[in-house]
Structures are given as C-alpha cells and as structure tokens.
KEKE-3310 file (N, C-alpha, C; in steps of 0.2 Angstrom, whole numbers, plus 5000, padded with zeros to 4 digits):
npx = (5004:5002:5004:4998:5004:5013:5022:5022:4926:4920:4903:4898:4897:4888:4886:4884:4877:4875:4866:4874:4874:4885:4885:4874:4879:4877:4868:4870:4874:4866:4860:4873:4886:4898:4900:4901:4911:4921:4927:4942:4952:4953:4939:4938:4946:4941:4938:4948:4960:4959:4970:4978:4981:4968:4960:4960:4956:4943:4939:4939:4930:4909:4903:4893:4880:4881:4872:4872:4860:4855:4847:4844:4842:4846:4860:4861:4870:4878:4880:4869:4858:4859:4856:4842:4836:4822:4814:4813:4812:4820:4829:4838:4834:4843:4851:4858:4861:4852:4855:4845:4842:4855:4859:4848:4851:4861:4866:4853:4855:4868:4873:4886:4904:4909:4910:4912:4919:4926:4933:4939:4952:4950:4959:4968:4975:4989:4990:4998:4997:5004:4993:4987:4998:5002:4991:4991:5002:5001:4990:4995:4991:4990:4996:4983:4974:4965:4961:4960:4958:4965:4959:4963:4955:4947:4942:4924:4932:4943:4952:4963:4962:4963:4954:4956:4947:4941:4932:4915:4909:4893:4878:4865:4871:4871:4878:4876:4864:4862:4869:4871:4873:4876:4888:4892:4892:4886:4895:4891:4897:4896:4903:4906:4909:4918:4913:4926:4926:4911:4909:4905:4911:4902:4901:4891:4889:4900:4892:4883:4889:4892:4902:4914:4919:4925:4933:4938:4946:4959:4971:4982:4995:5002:5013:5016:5020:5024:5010:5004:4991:4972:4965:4951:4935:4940:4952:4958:4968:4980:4970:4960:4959:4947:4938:4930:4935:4939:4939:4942:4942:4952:4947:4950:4963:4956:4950:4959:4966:4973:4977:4967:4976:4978:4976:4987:4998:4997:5006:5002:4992:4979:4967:4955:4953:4936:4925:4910:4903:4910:4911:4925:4938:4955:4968:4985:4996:4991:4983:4969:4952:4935:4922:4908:4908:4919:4914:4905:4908:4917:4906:4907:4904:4896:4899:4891:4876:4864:4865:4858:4865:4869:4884:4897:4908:4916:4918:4928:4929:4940:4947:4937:4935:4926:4913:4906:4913:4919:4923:4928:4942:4959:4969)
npy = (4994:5011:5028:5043:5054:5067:5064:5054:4962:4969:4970:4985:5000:5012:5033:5039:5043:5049:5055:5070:5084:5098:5109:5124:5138:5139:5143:5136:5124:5114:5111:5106:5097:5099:5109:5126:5134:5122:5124:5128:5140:5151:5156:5156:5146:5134:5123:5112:5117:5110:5108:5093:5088:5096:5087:5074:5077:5078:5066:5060:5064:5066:5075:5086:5076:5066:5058:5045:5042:5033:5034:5027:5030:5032:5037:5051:5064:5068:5080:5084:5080:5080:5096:5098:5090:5085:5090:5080:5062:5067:5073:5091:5107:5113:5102:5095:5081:5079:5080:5068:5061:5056:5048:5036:5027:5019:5011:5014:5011:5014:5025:5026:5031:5035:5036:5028:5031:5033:5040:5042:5049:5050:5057:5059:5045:5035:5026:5016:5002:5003:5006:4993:4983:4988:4984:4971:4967:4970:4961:4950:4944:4933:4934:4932:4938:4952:4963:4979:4983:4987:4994:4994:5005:5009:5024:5032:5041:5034:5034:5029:5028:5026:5014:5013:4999:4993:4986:4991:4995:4993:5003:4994:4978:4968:4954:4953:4948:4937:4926:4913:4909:4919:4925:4936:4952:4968:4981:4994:5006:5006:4997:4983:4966:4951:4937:4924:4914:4909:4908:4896:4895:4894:4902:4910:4926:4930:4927:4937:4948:4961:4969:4961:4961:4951:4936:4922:4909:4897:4896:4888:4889:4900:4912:4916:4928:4929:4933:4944:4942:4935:4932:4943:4950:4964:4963:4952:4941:4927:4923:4912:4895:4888:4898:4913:4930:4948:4965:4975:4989:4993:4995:4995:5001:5013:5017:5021:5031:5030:5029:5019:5005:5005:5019:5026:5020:5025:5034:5044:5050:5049:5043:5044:5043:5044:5053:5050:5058:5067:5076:5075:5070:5063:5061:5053:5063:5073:5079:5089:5089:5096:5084:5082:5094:5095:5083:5089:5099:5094:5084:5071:5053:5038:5021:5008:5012:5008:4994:4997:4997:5009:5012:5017:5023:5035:5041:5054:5060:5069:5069:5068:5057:5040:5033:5025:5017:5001:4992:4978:4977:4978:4972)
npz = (5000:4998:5003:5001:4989:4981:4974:4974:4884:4880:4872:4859:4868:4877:4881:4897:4914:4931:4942:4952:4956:4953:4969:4973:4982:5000:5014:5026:5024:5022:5009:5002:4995:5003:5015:5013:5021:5022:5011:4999:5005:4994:4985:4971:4967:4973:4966:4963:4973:4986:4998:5001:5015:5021:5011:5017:5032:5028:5023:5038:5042:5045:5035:5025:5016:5000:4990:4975:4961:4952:4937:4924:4911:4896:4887:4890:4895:4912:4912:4908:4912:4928:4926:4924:4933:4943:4960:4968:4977:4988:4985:4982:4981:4972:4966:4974:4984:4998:5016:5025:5014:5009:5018:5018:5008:5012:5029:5038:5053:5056:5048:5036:5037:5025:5004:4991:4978:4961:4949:4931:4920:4905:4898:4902:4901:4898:4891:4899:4908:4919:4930:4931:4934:4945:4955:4953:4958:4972:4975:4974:4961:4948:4930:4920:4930:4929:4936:4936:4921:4906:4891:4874:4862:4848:4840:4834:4823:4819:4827:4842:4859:4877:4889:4904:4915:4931:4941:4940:4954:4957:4959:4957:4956:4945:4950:4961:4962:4957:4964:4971:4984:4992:4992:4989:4991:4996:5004:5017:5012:5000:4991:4981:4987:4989:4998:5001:5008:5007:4993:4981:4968:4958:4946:4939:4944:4936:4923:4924:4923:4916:4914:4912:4924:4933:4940:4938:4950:4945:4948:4959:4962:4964:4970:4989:5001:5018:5025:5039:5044:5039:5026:5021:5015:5011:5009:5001:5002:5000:4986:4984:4978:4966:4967:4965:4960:4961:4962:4971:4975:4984:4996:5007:5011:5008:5018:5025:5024:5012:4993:4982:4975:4961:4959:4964:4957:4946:4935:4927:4934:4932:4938:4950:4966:4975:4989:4990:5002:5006:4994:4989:4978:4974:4966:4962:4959:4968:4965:4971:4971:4970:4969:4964:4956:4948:4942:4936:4927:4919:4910:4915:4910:4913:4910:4900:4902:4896:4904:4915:4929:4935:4938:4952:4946:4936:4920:4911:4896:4889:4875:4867:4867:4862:4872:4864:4855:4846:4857:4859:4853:4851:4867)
capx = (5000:5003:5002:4996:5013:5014:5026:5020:4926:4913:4899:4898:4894:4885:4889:4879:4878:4876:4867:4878:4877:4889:4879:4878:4881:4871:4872:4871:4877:4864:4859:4877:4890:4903:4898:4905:4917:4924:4932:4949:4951:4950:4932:4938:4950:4938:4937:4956:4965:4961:4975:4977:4983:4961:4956:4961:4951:4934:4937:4938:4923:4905:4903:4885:4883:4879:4870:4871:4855:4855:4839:4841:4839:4852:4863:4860:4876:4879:4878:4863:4855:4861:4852:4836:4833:4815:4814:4810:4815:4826:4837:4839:4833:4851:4852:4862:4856:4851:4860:4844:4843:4861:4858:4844:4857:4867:4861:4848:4854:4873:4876:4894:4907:4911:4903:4918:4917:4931:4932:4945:4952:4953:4962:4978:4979:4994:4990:5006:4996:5005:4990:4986:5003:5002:4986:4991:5009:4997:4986:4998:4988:4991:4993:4976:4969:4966:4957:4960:4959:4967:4956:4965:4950:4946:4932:4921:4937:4950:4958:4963:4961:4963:4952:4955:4940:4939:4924:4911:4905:4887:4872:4864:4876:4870:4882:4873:4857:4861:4875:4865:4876:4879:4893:4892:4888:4888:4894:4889:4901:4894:4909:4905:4915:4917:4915:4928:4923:4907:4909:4908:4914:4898:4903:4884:4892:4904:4890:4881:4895:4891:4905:4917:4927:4927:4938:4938:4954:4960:4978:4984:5004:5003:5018:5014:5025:5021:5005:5001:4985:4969:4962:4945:4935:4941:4957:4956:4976:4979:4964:4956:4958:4939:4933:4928:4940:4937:4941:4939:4942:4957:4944:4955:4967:4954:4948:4966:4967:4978:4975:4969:4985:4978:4978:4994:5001:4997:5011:4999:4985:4973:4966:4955:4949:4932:4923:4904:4897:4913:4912:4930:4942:4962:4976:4993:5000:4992:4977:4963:4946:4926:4919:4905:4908:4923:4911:4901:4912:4919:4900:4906:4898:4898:4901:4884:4872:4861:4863:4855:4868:4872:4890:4900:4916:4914:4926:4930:4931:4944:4950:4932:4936:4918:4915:4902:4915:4922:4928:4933:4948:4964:4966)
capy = (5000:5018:5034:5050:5060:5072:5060:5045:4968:4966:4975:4992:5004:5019:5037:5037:5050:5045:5062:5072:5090:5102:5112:5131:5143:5138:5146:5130:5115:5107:5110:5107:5092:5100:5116:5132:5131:5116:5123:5131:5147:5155:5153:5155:5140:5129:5117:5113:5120:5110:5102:5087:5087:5095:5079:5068:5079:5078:5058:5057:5067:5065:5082:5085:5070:5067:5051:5043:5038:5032:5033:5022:5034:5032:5043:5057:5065:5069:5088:5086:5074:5087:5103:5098:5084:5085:5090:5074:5059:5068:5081:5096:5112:5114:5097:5090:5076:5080:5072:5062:5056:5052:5041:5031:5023:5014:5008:5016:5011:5017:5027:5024:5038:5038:5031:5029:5030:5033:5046:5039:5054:5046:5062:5058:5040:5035:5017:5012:4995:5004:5004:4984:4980:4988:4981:4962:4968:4972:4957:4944:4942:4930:4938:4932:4941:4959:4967:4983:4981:4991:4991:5001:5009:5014:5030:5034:5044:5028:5038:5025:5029:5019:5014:5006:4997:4991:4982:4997:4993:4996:5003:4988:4975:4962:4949:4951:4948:4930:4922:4904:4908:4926:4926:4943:4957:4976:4982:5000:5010:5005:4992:4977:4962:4944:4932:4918:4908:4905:4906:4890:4894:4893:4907:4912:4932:4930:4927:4941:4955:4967:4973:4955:4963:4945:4930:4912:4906:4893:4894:4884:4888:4907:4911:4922:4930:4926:4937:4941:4944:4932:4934:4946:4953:4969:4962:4946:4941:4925:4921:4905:4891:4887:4905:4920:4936:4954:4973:4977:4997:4994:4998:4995:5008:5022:5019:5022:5038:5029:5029:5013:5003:5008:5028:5026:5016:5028:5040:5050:5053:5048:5038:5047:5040:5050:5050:5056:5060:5073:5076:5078:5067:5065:5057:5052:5070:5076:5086:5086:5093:5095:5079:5085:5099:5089:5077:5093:5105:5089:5080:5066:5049:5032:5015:5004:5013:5001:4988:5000:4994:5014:5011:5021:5024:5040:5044:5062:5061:5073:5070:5066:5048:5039:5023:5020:5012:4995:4988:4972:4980:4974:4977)
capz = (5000:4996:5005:4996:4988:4977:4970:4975:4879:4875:4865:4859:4873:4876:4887:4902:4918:4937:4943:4957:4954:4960:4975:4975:4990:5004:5022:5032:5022:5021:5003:4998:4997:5008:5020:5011:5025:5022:5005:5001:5006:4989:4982:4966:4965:4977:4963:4961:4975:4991:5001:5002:5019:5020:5009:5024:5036:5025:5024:5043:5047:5043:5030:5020:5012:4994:4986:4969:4962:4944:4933:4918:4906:4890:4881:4894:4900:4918:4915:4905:4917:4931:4925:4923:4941:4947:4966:4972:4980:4993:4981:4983:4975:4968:4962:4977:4990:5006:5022:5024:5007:5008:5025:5015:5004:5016:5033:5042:5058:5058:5041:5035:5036:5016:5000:4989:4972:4957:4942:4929:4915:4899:4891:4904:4900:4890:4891:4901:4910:4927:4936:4932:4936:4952:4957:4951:4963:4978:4977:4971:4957:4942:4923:4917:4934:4927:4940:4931:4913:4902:4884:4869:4857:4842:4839:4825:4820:4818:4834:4847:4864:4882:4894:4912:4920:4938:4946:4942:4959:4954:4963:4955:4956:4943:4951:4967:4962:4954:4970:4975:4992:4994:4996:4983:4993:4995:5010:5019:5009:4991:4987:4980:4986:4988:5004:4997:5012:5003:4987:4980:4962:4950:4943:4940:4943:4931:4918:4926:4924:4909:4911:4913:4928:4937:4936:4940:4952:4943:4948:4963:4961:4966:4978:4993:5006:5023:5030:5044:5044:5036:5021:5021:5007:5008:5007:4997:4998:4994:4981:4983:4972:4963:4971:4960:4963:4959:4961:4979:4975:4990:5003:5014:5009:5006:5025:5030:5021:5008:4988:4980:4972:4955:4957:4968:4953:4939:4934:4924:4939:4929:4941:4957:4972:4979:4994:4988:5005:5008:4989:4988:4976:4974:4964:4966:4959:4973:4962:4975:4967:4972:4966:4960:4950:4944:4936:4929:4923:4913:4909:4913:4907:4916:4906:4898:4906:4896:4906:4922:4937:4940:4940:4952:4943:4930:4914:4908:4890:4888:4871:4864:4865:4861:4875:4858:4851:4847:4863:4856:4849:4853:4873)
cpx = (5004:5003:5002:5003:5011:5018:5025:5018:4920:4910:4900:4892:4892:4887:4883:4882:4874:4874:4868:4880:4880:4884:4880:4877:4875:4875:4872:4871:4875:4860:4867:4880:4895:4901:4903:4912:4921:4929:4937:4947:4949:4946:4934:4944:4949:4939:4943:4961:4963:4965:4973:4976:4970:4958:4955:4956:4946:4935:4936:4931:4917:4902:4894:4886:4878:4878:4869:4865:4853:4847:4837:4843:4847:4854:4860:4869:4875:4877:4871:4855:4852:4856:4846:4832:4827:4817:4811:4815:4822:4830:4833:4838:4839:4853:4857:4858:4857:4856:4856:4841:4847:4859:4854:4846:4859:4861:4861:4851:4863:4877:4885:4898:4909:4906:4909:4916:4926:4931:4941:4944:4955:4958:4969:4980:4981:4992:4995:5006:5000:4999:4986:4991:5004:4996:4988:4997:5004:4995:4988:4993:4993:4992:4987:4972:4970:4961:4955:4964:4960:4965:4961:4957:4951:4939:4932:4927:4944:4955:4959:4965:4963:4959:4952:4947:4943:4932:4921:4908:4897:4881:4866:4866:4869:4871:4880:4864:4857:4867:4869:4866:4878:4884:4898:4889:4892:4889:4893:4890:4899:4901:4905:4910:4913:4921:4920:4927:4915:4907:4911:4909:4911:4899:4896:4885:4894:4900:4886:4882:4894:4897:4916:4922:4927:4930:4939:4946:4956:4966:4981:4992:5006:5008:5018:5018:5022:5016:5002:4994:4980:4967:4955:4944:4937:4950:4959:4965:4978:4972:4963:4955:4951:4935:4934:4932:4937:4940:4940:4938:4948:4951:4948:4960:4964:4950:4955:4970:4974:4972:4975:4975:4983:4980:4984:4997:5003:5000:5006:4992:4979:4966:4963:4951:4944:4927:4916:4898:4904:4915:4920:4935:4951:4965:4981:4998:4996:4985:4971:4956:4939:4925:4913:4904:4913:4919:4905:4903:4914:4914:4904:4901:4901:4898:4894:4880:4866:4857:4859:4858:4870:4879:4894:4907:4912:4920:4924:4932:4934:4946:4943:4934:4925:4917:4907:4907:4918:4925:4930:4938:4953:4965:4973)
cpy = (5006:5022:5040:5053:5061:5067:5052:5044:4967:4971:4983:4994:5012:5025:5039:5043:5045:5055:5063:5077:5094:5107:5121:5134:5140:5140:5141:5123:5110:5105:5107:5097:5092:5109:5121:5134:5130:5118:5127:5137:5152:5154:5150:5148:5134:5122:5111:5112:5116:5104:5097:5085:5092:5089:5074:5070:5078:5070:5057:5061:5068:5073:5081:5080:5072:5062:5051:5039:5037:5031:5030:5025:5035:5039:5051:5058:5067:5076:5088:5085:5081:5093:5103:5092:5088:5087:5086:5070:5060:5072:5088:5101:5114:5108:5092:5087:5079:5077:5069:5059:5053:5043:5035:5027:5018:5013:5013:5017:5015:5021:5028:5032:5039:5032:5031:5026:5031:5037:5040:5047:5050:5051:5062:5051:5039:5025:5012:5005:4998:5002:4996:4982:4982:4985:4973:4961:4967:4966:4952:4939:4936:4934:4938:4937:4951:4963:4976:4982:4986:4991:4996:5001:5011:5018:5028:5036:5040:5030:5031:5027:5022:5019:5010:5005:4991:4988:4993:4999:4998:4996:4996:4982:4970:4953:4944:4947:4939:4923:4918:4906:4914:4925:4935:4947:4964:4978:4989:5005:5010:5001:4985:4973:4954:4938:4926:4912:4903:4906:4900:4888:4892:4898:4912:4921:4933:4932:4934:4947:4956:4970:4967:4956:4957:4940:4925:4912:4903:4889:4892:4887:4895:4910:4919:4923:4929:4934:4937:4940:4938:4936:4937:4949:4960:4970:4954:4942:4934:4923:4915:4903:4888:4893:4909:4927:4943:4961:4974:4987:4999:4998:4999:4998:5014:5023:5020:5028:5035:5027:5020:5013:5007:5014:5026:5026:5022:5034:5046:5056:5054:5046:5042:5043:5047:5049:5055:5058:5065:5079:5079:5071:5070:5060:5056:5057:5073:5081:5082:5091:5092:5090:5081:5089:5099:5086:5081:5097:5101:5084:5074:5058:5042:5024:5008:5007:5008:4997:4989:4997:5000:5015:5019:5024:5030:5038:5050:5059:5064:5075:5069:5058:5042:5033:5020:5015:5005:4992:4981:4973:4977:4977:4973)
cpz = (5000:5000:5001:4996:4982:4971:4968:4964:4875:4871:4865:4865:4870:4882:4891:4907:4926:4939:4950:4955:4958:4962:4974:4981:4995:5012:5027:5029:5021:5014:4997:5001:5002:5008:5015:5014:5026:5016:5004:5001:4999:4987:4974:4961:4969:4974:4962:4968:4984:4993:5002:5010:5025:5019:5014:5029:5033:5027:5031:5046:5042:5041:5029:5018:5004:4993:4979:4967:4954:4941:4927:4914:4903:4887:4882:4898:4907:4919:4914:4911:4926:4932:4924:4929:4942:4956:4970:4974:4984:4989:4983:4979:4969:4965:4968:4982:4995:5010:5022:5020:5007:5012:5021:5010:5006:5023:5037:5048:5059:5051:5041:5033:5030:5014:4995:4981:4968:4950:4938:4923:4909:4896:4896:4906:4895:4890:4893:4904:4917:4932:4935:4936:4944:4957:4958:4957:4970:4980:4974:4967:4951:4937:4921:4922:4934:4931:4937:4925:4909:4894:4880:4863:4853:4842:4834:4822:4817:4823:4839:4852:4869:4887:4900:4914:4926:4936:4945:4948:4961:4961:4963:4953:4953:4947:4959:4967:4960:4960:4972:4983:4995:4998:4992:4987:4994:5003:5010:5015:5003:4989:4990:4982:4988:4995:4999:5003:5011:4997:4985:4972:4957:4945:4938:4941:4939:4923:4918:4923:4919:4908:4912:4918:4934:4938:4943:4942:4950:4945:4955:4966:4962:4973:4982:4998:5011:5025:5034:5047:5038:5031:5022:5014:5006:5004:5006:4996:5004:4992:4982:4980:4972:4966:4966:4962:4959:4961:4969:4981:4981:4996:5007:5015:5009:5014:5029:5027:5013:5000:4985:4974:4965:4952:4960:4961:4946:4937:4930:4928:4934:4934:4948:4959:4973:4984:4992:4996:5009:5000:4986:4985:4974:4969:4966:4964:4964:4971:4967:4973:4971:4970:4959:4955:4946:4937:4931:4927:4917:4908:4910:4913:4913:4911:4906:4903:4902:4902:4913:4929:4939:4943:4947:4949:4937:4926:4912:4902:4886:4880:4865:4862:4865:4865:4869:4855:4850:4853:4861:4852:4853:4861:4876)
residu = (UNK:UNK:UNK:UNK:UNK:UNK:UNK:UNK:UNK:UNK:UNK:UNK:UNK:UNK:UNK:UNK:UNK:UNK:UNK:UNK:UNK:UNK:UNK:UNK:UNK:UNK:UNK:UNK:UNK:UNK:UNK:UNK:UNK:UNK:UNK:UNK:UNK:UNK:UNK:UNK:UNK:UNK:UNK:UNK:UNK:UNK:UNK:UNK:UNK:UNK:UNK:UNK:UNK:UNK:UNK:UNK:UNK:UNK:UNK:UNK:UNK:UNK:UNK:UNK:UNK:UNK:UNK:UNK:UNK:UNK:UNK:UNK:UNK:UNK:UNK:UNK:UNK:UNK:UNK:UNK:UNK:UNK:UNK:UNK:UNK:UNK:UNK:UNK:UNK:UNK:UNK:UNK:UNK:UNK:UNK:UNK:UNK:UNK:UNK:UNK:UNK:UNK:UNK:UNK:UNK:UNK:UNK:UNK:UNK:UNK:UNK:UNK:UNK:UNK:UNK:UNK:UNK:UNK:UNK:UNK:UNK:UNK:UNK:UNK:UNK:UNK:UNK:UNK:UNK:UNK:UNK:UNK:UNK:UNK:UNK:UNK:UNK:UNK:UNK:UNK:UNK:UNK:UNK:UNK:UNK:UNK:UNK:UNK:UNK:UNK:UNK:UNK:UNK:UNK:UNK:UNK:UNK:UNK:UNK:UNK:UNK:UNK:UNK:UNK:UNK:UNK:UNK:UNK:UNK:UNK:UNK:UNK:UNK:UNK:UNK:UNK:UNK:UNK:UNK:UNK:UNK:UNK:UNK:UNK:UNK:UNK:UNK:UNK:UNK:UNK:UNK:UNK:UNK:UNK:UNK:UNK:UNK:UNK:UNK:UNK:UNK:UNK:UNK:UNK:UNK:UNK:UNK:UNK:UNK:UNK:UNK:UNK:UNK:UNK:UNK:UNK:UNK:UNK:UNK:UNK:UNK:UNK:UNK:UNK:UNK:UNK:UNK:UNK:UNK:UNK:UNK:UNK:UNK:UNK:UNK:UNK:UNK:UNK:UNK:UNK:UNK:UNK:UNK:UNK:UNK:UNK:UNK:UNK:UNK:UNK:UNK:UNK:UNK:UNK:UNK:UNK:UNK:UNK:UNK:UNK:UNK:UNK:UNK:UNK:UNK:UNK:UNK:UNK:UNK:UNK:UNK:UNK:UNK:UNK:UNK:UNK:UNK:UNK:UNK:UNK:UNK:UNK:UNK:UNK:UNK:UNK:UNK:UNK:UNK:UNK:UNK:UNK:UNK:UNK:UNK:UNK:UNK:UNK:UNK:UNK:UNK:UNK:UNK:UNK:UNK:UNK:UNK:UNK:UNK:UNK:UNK:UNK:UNK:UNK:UNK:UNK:UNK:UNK:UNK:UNK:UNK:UNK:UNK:UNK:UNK:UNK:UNK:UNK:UNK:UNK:UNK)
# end
C-alpha cells in the first residue's frame, strides 16, 4: 500500500451520467455536498486547490453527504442529466442530495462515514498498464487476473484511445442479484465484494457482469510472502483456488486515508479516488478537486448505462474519445 505523495470487451457501449450535481452557496450546508466552509480558502479555486493534507480531514469526518441515484435513462450525459433533476426523491433544490437522502442509501441504523466512488480521466491516460501492474503487485495476482483492465479503442474517427475498467462497483450490482450463496455482497460504503469463504465457484456472477470485471481462480501455484494477517474481502490476499475474485476498490486503503494501488500506481494521475458523502476526490499528483463539480464542469459519462447497474466509477472524455466504440479492439 501507498500513501498519498505528490510524487508518490465486450459489446459496443454507450455514454451514460450518474446524477451528482455540483451544490451552489448555501448558508448551512445542508443543501450542499461540503459546508462552504469546508472549501479552500480562495472561492475562486475551490474546485482545484484543496490540500490534500484538507482531503484527509473531510474523509475522517461525517461532511453534508451526497448520494448517487441512477435513473436508467440512456445517452443522457451527467451535466445534461444534472440541469434539469425533478425535486423529488430527497434532492435538493440545487440538484444536490440532502444528508437524509444520503443516510437512505446505506444503513439506516449506523450510516457509514464515506461512500467511495472513482472518476477515471481518459484524456491523461497513455495506456502504460502501470496501474494493472500495480494492482496484480498488491494482490499477488496472476497475469490472466486483470482486476484493472486496460482496453485500447478505436472511435468513430479511427483515433485509438485507452480505457481502464475496475469492478464498476454498481448501485445495481448484477452479480449480486444472481450468487445461489451470497457470498456477493455490498457492503455499507457501496463496494461490492466477495465472501471467498462461501463462494463455492459457480461462477453464475461472472456470467452476470456486463462489464466482465470477474475471474475464476484457477491457479493453485501462486507464491505468497508470509501474511500476517487472514484473508477478508476487503482484502482478498491469497485468492482461493475454485473462488471468483474481483476489484475490491482497495477499501482498505481508502479507509486508512491511503489511495487505491491503481491511482497510487498511475504516473499520469489519471486515476481518482472520491469520497461522495465529503464530495472531495484526489490522485497520486496530489490534484485534489470537488467531486462534484469535477464530474460537471467535465460531463462526465459512466460505462453501459444500458445495462441499468448505476456504476460508480465515471470517465471524463477529455479527448472526445467515444465509449460508443468498438471495445473488442485489441486490449
């Protein structure tokens, strides 16, 4: 694991939006994702400019919160999505969720200090396979287990593009809905992950996953360093021979103020961790931004919205890279 430093294919898709609009000015922060307060001193570089050494306070204290609540509806971007919410279901006259909209998310009885999502910037990745490699380093993976999969694209334009995909870890977690043994479940925080003490390896997820970021243990002959610690699902280290593995989003790094192995990994900071009930994301340069306004100043879109699982992971478009295009392109 990392600590925060400066230095430290399937079918043709479509662009989709997860609405979470940035909040305007509010005198008691409860229309807002984070208290006026809370943001950096200059207003005018709010968006951008707050410390890091900030970022870590907001993770440890219960802020306005902000919920994602996905609606289905296709080939609506984020901002478009955004600018025209109904005042129902708990939002906000300004488009952002209440605190206790948020609360109704997660559990009722002790709502969870983060909700932990992930923005990826397609226009500052170079396709280097860094943050696989650091991932597969982390969780002494196998080569075939690509927990973060690095596709290369082609657009409409013949341009070829890259896109990482992680475990979407979806509001609508397909893979949950079909586990004989639940051993697929969601915990508090909105990360999906995987009991490997009952998983008994039908792999009935696997067929599930729209977006195929699962995989079958197969491999027996995986050599691990002495740990001291058991294996759990938030940290799944070693994998279980005949058990289903997956993307855990490094929970257990982003509850210890530390970036998952992926953004650590990635020389370009492509790659943010965000925490949507402090709406405050970061990379491993060190850029820590609003969340929110982040994902509307850039529209950005979330990956098959089709298939209605509400992913939380966004991508910024940057370059006009199309996720219409071919994904079975060479990857």
């Amino acid at each position: 694991m990392r600590k925060l430093s400066k230095n430290s294919a399937q079918a043709p898709v479509e662009p989709g939006f997860i609405p979470l609009e940035p909040c305007s000015t509010s005198t008691d922060g409860q229309g807002c994702p984070v208290p006026a307060a809370s943001l950096a001193e200059d207003p005018a570089k709010d968006a951008k400019n707050l410390s890091r050494r900030r970022f870590l306070s907001m993770f440890g204290a219960v802020a306005g919160a902000t919920a994602v609540l996905g609606t289905g509806i296709e080939l609506l971007s984020y901002r478009a999505y955004a600018q025209g919410i109904p005042k129902t279901n708990g939002w906000s006259g300004n488009g952002g969720m209440t605190g206790s909209g948020a609360a109704d998310m997660a559990s009722t009885i002790a709502p969870p200090t983060h909700q932990w999502a992930m923005v990826i910037d397609l226009s500052m990745c170079n396709g280097c396979g860094s943050c696989t490699a650091a991932c597969q380093k982390a969780h002494y993976l196998t080569p075939d287990q690509t927990w973060m999969k690095v596709f290369t694209l082609t657009d409409s334009l013949g341009q070829t593009y890259h896109l990482p995909r992680p475990c979407m870890q979806c509001e609508n977690p397909p893979c949950l809905h079909v586990c004989p043994v639940h051993a697929t479940f969601r915990q508090d925080q909105g990360v999906v992950l995987v009991n490997q003490d009952r998983c008994i390896g039908c792999r009935m997820c696997m067929a599930a996953c729209p977006y195929e970021a699962r995989y079958f243990n197969w491999n027996s002959d995986v050599k691990y360093p002495p740990i001291p610690v058991a294996a759990t699902p938030e940290f799944p280290v070693p994998q279980r021979l005949g058990t289903v593995g997956k993307c855990t989003f490094c929970v257990g790094n982003l509850n210890h103020g530390l970036l998952s192995e992926c953004s650590a990994g990635c020389p370009m900071g492509a790659i943010y961790n965000g925490d949507l009930k402090t709406d405050v994301a970061v990379n491993a340069l060190g850029s820590t931004v609003k969340l929110s306004k982040f994902l509307y100043d850039h529209d950005a879109v979330t990956y098959k919205p089709s298939e209605n699982t509400h992913p939380r992971v966004w991508y910024i478009l940057g370059h006009g890279q199309d996720l219409g295009a071919d994904s079975t392109a060479k990857s």
